[in-house]
N, C-alpha and C positions, 0 to 999 in steps of 0.2 A: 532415664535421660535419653532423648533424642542422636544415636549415634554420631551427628555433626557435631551434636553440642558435645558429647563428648569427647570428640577430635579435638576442640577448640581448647577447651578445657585443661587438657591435659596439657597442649604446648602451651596454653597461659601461666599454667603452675610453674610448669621450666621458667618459662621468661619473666615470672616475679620473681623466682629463687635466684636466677644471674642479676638480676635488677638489684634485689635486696641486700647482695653480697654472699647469701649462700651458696656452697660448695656441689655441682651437679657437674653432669657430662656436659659435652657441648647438644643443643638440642639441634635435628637437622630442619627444624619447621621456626624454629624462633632464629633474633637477631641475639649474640652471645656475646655482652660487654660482660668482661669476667667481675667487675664491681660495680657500685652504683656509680660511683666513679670515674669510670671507664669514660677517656676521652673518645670523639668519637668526630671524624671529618668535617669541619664545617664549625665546629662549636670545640673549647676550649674543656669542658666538661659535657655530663648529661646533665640540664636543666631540669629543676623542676618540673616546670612546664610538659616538658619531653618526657619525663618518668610518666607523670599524669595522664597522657596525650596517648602513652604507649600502655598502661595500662588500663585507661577508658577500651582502647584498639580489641587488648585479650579480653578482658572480663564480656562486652558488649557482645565477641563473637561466642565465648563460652552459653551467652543467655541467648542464643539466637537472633541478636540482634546484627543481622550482618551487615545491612546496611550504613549503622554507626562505626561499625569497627574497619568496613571498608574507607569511610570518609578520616576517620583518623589516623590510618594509616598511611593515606595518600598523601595529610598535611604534615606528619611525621617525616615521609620518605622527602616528601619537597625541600622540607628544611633544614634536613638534616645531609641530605644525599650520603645516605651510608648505605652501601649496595646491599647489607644483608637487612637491612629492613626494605629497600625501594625491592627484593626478593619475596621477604614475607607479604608486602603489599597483594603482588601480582598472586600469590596465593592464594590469600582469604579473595580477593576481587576475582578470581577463576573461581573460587568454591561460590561464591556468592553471585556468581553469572554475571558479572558487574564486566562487561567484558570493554567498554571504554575504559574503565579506570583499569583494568587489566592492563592494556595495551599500553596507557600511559607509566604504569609501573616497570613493567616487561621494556620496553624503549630507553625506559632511567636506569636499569640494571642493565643494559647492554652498554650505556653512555659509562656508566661506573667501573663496571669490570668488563672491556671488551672482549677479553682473552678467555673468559666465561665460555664452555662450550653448554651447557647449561644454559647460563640467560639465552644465548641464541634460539638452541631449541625449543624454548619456552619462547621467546618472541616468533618464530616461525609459527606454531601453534597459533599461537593470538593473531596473526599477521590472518592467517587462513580462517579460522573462526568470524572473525570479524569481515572478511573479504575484503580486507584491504585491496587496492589495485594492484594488479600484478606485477605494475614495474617497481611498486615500493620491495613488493618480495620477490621481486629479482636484483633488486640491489641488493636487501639483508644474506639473501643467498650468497651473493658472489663477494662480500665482502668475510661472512662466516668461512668460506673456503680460502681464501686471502687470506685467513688469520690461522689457517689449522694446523700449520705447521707439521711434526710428524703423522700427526691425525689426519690428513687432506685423505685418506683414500677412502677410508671409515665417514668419513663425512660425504663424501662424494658417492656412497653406497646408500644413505641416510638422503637423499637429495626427494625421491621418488613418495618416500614418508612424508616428506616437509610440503609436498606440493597433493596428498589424497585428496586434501578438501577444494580441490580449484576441481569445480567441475566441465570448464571447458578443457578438455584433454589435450587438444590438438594445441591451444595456448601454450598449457602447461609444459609439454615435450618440448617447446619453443626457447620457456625459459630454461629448461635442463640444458639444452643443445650450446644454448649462449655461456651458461655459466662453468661449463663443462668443456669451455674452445682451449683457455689458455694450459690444460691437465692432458690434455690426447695423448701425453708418451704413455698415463699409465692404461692398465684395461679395466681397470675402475670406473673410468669416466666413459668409455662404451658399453659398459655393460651396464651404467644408467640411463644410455641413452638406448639401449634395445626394452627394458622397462616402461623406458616412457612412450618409447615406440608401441609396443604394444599395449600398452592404457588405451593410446590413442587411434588402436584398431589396425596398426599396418605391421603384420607378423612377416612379411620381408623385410620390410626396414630394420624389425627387431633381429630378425636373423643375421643380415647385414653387420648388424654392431654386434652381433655377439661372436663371430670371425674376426673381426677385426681385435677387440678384447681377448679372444684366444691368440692372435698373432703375438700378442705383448704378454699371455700370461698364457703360455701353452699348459693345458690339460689341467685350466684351474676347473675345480669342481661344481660352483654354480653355474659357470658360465656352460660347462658342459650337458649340466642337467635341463639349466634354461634351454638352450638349442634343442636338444630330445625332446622336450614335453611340447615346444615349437613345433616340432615335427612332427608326432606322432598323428594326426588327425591327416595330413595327406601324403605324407610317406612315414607310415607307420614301420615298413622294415627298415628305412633306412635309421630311423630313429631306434628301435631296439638294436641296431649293430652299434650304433655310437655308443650307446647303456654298454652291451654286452663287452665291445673294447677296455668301456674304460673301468669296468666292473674287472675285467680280467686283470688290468696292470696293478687294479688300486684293491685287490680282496679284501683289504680290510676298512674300507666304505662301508659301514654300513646305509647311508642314507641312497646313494648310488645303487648299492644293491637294493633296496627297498622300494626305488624310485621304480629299478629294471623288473621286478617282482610284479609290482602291480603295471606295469606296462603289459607286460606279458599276459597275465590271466586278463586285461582288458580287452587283448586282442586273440582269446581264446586259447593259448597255446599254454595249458594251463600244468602239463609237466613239469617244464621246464620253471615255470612259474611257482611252484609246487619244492622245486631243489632249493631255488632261491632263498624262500622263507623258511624252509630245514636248513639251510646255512645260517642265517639269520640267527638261528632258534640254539643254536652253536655257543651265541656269546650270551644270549640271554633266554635260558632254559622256561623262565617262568611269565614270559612276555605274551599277555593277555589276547593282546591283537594279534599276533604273530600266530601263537599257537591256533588261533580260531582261523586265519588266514587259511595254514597249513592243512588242516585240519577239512576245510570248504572245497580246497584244490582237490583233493585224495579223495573224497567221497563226489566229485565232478568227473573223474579219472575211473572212478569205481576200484580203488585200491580200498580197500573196507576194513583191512588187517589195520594201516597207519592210520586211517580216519578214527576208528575206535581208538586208538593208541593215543594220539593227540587230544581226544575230547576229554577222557581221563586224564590226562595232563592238563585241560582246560578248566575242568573241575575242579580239580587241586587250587589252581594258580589263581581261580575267580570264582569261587564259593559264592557269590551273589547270582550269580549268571547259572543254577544248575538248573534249572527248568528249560532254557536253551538249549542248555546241553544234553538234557532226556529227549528233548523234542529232535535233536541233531543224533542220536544215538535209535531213537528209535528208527529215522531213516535208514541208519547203516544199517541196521538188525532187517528192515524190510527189505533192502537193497541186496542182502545176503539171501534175501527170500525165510527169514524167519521171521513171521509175522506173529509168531505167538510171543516171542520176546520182543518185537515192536511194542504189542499192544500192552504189554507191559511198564514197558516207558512211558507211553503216550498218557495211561492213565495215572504215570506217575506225576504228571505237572501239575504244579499248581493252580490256585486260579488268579495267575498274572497273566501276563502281556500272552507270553503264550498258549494259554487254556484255550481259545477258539483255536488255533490252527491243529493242537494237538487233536481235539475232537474230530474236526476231519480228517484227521489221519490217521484216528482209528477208527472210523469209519470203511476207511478204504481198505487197510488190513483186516477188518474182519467181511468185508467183501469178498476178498482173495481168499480167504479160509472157507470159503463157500458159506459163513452166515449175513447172507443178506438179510435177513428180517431184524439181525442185531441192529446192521450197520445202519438200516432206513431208522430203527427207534434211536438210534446214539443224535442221528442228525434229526430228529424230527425232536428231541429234546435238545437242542440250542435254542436258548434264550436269546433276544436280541433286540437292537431296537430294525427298522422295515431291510438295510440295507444286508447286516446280518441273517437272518431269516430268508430273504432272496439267496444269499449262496449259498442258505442250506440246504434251499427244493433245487436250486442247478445239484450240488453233488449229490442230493438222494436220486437226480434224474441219473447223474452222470452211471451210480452204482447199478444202475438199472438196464444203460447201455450196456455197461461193461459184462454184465452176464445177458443178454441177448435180448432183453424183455425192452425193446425198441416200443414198441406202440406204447406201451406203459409212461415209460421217458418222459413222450411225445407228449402224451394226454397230459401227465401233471406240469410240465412246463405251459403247456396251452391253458393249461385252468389259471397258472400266473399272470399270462401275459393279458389274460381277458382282460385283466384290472390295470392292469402299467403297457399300454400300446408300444409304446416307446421305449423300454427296458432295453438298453443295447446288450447284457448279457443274456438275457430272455431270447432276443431278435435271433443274437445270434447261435445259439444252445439248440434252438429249435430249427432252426436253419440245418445247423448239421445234421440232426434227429432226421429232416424231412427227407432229406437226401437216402439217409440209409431204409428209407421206407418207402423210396423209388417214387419221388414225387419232387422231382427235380424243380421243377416249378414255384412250388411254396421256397424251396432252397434260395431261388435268385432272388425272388421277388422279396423275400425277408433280406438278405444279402446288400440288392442294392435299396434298401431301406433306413439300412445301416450307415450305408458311404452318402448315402443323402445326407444327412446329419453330419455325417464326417467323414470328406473324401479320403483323409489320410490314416483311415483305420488299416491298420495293416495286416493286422490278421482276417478281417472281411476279407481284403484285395487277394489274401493267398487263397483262402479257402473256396473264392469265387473260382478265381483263377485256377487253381488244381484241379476243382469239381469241373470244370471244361476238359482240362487236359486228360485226364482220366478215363472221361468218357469219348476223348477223341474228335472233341467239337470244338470248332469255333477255337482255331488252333493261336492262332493272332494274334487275337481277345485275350486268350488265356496266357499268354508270353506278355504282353502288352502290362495287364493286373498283377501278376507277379514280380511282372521287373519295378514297377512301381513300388509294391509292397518289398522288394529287396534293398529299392533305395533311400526306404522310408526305416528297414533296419535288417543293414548291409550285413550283420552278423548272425542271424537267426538261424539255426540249423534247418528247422521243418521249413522255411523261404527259400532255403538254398534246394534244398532236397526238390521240393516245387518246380525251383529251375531246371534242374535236372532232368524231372517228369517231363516237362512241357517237352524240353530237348531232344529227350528219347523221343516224346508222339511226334514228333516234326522232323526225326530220322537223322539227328544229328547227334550222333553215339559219343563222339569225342568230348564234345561238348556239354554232352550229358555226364559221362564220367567225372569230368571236371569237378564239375559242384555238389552230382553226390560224394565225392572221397571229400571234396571240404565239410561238407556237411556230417558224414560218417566222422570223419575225425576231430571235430566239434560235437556230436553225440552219439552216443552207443547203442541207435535207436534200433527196431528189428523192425518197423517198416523200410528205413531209409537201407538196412543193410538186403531187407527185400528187395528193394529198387535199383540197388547196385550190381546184386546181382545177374538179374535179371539184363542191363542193360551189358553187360562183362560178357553173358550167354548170347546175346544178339551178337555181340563181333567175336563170338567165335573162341573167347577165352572161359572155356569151362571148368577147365581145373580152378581158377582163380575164384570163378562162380561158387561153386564148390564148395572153396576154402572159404569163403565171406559167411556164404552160409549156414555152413558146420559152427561158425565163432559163432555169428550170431544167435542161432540153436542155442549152443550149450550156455550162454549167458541168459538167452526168453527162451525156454522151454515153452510155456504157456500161451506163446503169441500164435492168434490164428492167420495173422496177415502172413507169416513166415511160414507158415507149416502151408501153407494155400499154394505159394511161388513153388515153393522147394517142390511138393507134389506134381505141379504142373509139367516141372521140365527134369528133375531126377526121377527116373523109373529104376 
C-alpha cells in the first residue's frame, strides 16, 4: 500500500471503531465522539447522514482518493462546526494540497477554538502557503499574541517562523515590528525584531535589538550568541570576548561553549579552540563530532600524541566512519615523519569516499621514503573518470618537483595541457614549474592567463605577486597582487607570509614581521619560518633569528629552503 494510503487508513480504522462505539485511545488525527452517539455542536445527535459523510471522508482518503474525502470533510466541518473535525478537515486538505479548502478549514478551526495555539499555527502556515496578503497575517498574528496569555513570549519567539514564507523580507520585519509594539517591556519582542532585522539584510539594526533585549533579559543566552555570531565577520575579537565572557560565568553552556569552539578555530586560533572541544568532550566522552573536532585541532597544532589519542576514540564511538579515521591517522603517522606506518593506513582504506585521497597520500609517503618509481605507479594506477586522472599527472608532477627532477615535472604537465589549453590546474602547476626552471616569462604569461578567466583567483594573484617580490621587481605590482589576493582570503597563511615578503623587499621590517608571526602562528611552515627569520637578522635581532630557526630545523629537518637561509647568515 501506498504509504499515504496507509496514513489514511490507519486513522480511518480509529475513527470507525469511536464511530462504531468500540473501545480505543483517543486518536490525534481523527474527530473522537466516544459513541456513535456522541452529540456533537450543532446537531442534537450524530446523524446518519454525518456517520455516512464521515466515513465516505476516511474510507475515500484510505483509497487515495483525496479529492472525495477533502470535499466531505469540508461538508461535514460546515455543518457540523465541530472543531475537531473543521481540524481533521484542514489535515487531509494540507495532505491533499487542497490548500483553499485548507485555509477555509484552518480559518473554521480558529473561529471554533480560538484559544487553539495549534489552529493558529496551523492557519499561520496556510495564511503563508497560500500568500495570503500580508495585512490579513498581520491581523492573525497580532490577535494569536492577544490571546497567548502566559505563552506570549514563546509565541512572540515563534513570530519569525510564522512569517519564512513572505518573501519580501523588508515587509515582513514591518509586520514583526507592528505586532511586537504593544510587548516591548519583554526581550522577547526585540530579539524578534533583531531576527527579522536581519532576514532583512540590516545586521545593525539587528544588533540594535539585540542590546536592547539584553537590557530587559541581561546575559540571556540567545540573545547573546545572536549578538557574537553578528559580530564575528567585522569585529571578530570583539565577538570571541563576548563567547569567551559569557562562556566563563555560564561553564556549563554547553552550546555557548560550542558556539566559542568553532568561532575560534574559524578565526584560526585553534589551541585555544582545541581546549574548548576537550571540555566539551568532558560531559560527553563519545561525541562523534566533538571528538573528530578535537581531534582536527591537534593534528592543525601538530600535537600528534592527542590527535592519535582522539581518533582512537573516534573509532570506538563511530565504527562507520573507520576509513576516515585510517586516512586521518595515517596523516599523524606522516606528520611524525613515519611514513612507513602512514602507508600503512593509507592502504588500509577501503574503497569508499576515501580510497582516492588515500592513494595520494601514499603516493607522497612513499616519495619521502625515497621510492619515487612506487609513488609515480600508485598514481599512474588511479582509475578515474578525465577530472580524476588530471590530479593524478599534477601529483605524479608534484612528486617529481619534490625530489628536484624539475624539467621532468615541466614536460608531463606540458604534454597535459597540449590537449586542455585552459586547465586552470595545468595553467597554473606549470606556471610554478616554469619559474623554477628560470623562465620567468612562461610563469607570467600562464599567470595572467589565469586571472583572465578569473580576476579573483587568489592563489594566481599571490603567486604572481611573490614571484615579483622575490626577485625584487616590480615592487608595487607585487604588494598591489598580494594585497588583492589577502582580501580575497584574509586568513591564508602562505598570503600573509607573501605580505610580509613583499614588506621585507620594500624595507619595511616592522611591517614585515607583523604578518610573518601571523602567518607563522597560523602555520608551522619552514619557509615562512625561513622568512622570519631572515627578516629578525636584518634588524639586528639574531638570537631571536636563531631561535626561529633551530624550532623550525628540528620540526623540517628535510627542508632545503631552511637549510639554504640558516647557511647563508649562521656561520
Amino acid at each position: 500500500m501506498h504509504p499515504m494510503r496507509k496514513c489514511l487508513a490507519q486513522a480511518g480504522l480509529i475513527s470507525v471503531l469511536f464511530l462504531a462505539g468500540g473501545a480505543a485511545a483517543e486518536s490525534p488525527q481523527a474527530p473522537d465522539p466516544a459513541t456513535a452517539g456522541a452529540a456533537l455542536p450543532g446537531e442534537t445527535s450524530l446523524s446518519a447522514q454525518s456517520l455516512y459523510q464521515f466515513l465516505l471522508a476516511e474510507i475515500a482518503g484510505a483509497r487515495g482518493r483525496l479529492d472525495v474525502s477533502v470535499q466531505a470533510y469540508m461538508e461535514l466541518a460546515r455543518r457540523t462546526r465541530d472543531a475537531r473535525i473543521a481540524k481533521r478537515a484542514a489535515e487531509v486538505a494540507l495532505f491533499a494540497r487542497d490548500m483553499g479548502a485548507a485555509t477555509e478549514a484552518a480559518r473554521l478551526w480558529n473561529t471554533l477554538e480560538p484559544d487553539s495555539e495549534e489552529a493558529q499555527r496551523v492557519l499561520s502556515g496556510v495564511l503563508m502557503r497560500t500568500g495570503a496578503r500580508i495585512e490579513e497575517l498581520e491581523a492573525h498574528l497580532a490577535k494569536a499574541l492577544a490571546g497567548a496569555g502566559e505563552r506570549l513570549p514563546q509565541h512572540i519567539l515563534g513570530l519569525n517562523g510564522a512569517m519564512v514564507r513572505v518573501d519580501d523580507k523588508a515587509a515582513a520585519r514591518a509586520v514583526i515590528d507592528r505586532v511586537t509594539e504593544p510587548y516591548l517591556e519583554l526581550g522577547e519582542a526585540y530579539f524578534a525584531r533583531a531576527h527579522a532585522a536581519f532576514n532583512a539584510n540590516d545586521s545593525a539594526g539587528a544588533l540594535s535589538n539585540l542590546d536592547k533585549a539584553l537590557e530587559r533579559r541581561p546575559d540571556w543566552e540567545p540573545a547573546v550568541l545572536m549578538k557574537a555570531q553578528l559580530m564575528q565577520h567585522d569585529q571578530p575579537e570583539q565577538a570571541l570576548q563576548i563567547l569567551r565572557d559569557f562562556t566563563a560565568k555560564h561553564p556549563d553552556s554547553r552550546q555557548s561553549r560550542l558556539v566559542l569552539a568553532r568561532a575560534l578555530a574559524a578565526g584560526n586560533q585553534f589551541k585555544e579552540a582545541r581546549d574548548h572541544f576537550d571540555a566539551l568532550l568532558e560531559g560527553a566522552p563519545d561525541d562523534a563530532e566533538i571528538l573528530n573536532s578535537s581531534a582536527l585541532l591537534s593534528m592543525q597544532i601538530e600535537d600528534w600524541d592527542a590527535a592519535e589519542r582522539r581518533l582512537h576514540e573516534l573509532m570506538r564511538a563511530s565504527p562507520d566512519n573507520e576509513d576516515r579515521v585510517r586516512l586521518l591517522l595515517g596523516q599523524v603517522a606522516a606528520g611524525r615523519g613515519n611514513d612507513r606506518l602512514a602507508e600503512q593506513y593509507y592502504r588500509a582504506v577501503g574503497n569508499g569516499d576515501e580510497f582516492l585521497q588515500a592513494r595520494f597520500l601514499l603516493a607522497q609517503a612513499q616519495a619521502r621514503l625515497g621510492e619515487v618509481d612506487k609513488a609515480r605507479e600508485t598514481l599512474q594506477g588511479i582509475q578515474g573518470d578525465e577530472a580524476v586522472l588530471r590530479r593524478a599527472r599534477v601529483a605524479e608532477a608534484q612528486v617529481l618537483r619534490d625530489v628536484g627532477r624539475i624539467q621532468e615535472a615541466y614536460d608531463l604537465l606540458e604534454h597535459e595541457l597540449s590537449s586542455r589549453k585552459d586547465d586552470p590546474d595545468l595553467l597554473y602547476e606549470t606556471a610554478l614549474l616554469a619559474e623554477r626552471l628560470g623562465r620567468p616569462d612562461v610563469m607570467e604569461g600562464r599567470l595572467r592567463t589565469l586571472l583572465d578567466a578569473n580576476p579573483d583567483n587568489a592563489h594566481a594573484l599571490n603567486a604572481l605577486g611573490y614571484s615579483f617580490a622575490d626577485r625584487g621587481v616590480r615592487l608595487e605590482e607585487a604588494y598591489e597582487l598580494i594585497k588583492r589576493a589577502n582580501e580575497i582570503r584574509p586568513e591564508d597563511p602562505f598570503i600573509l607570509d607573501s605580505l610580509g615578503w613583499v614588506f621585507f623587499k620594500k624595507g619595511e621590517h616592522g611591517r614585515a614581521l607583523e604578518f610573518l608571526q601571523r602567518a607563522y602562528g597560523q602555520r608551522n611552515d619552514p619557509e615562512i619560518a625561513a622568512h622570519m627569520g631572515e627578516v629578525l637578522w636584518a634588524m639586528e635581532r639574531h638570537d631571536e633569528a636563531r631561535q626561529v630557526w633551530s624550532e623550525a630545523k628540528e620540526r623540517h629537518p628535510d627542508s632545503a629552503e631552511l637549510k639554504a637561509v640558516i647557511e647563508r647568515f649562521v656561520r
